[in-house]
C-alpha positions as CSV (number, residue, x, y, z in Angstrom):
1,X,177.5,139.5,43.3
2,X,176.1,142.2,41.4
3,X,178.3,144.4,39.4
4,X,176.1,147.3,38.1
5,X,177.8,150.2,37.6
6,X,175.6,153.5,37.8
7,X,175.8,156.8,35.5
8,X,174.8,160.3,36.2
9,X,171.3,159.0,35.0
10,X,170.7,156.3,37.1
11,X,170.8,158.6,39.6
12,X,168.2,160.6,39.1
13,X,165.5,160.2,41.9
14,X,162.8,158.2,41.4
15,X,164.9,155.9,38.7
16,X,166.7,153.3,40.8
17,X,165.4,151.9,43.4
18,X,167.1,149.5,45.8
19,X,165.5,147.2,47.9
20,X,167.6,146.6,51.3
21,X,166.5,143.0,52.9
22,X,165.4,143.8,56.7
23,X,168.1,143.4,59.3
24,X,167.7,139.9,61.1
25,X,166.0,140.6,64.5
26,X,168.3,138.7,67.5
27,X,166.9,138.4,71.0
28,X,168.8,140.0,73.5
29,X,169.1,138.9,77.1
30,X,169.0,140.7,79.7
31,X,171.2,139.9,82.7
32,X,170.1,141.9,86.1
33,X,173.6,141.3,88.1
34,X,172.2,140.7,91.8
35,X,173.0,143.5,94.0
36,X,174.7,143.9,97.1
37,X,173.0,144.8,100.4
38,X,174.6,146.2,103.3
39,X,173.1,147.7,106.6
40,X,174.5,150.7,108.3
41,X,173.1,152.0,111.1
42,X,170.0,150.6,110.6
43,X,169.2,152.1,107.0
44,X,169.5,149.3,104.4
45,X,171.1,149.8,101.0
46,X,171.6,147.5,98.1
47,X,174.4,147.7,95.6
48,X,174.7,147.5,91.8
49,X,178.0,145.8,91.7
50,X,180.6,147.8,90.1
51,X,184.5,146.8,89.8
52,X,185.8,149.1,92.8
53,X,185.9,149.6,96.2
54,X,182.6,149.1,98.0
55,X,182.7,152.8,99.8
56,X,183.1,154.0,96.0
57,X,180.9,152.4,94.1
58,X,177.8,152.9,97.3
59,X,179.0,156.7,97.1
60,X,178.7,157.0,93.5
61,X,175.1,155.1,93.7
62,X,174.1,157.5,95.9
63,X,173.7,155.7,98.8
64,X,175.1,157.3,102.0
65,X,177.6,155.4,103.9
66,X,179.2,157.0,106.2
67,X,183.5,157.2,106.5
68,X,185.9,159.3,107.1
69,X,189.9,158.5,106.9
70,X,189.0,155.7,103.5
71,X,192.2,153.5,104.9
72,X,190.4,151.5,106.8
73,X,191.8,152.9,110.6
74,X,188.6,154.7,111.9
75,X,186.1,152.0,111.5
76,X,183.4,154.6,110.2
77,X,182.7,152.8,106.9
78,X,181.9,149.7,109.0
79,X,178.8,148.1,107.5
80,X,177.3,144.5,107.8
81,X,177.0,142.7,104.9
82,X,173.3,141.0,104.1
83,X,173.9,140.0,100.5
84,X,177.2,140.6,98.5
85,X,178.1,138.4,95.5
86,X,181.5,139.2,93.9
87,X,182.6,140.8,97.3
88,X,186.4,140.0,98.0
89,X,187.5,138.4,100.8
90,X,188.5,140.5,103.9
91,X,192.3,142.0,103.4
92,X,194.6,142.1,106.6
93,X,193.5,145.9,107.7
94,X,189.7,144.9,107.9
95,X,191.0,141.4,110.4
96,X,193.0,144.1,112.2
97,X,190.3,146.7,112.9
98,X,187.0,144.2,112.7
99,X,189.0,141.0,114.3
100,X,186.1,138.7,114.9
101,X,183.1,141.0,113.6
102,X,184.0,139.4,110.2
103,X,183.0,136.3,111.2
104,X,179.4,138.2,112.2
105,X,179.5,139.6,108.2
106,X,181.0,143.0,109.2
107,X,183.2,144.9,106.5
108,X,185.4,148.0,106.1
109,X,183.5,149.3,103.3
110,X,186.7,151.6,102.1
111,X,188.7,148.6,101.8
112,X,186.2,145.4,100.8
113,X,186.8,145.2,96.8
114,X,184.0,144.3,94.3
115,X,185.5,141.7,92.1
């Protein structure tokens, strides 16, 4: 380790000059998370997966789902699923409202969770 100790002289510009070694360069890698696609009537939109609800996060993305009461009673924010990694699995309102739609890849989007 170097111990120099500097004066009001060494100061001055142009007297001392210190070399700094260039940072290290690292790679980065970029991970694209795979989005989630949904259909509602008709109009396809895909997802950048966000922790939250899937009506939320779609909102906030821009896309426009439709809803209205967000507790899962009206059935508005139904949308079929095409794609959805990291979805949740349906919670007892969506069996209730959807019953066997699930099965056919239909969600509640105000209650399906992205994990």
């Amino acid at each position: 380790m170097n111990n120099r100790v500097f004066t009001v002289g060494s100061l001055i510009p142009g007297r001392l000059i210190v070399k700094h070694p260039a940072p290290e360069r690292t790679e980065r890698k970029i991970i694209k998370a795979e989005g989630i696609i949904v259909e509602q009537n008709g109009k396809r939109m895909e997802i950048y997966p966000v922790k939250g609800k899937l009506l939320d996060v779609a909102l906030s993305q821009g896309e426009p789902i439709q809803y209205k009461c967000r507790k899962g009673t009206c059935g508005q924010c139904t949308v079929k699923v095409v794609k959805a990694p990291g979805l949740s699995f349906p919670n007892e309102q969506e069996k209730k409202k959807l019953k066997n739609e699930i099965t056919n890849g239909y969600r509640l989007a105000c209650q399906a969770d992205i994990l």
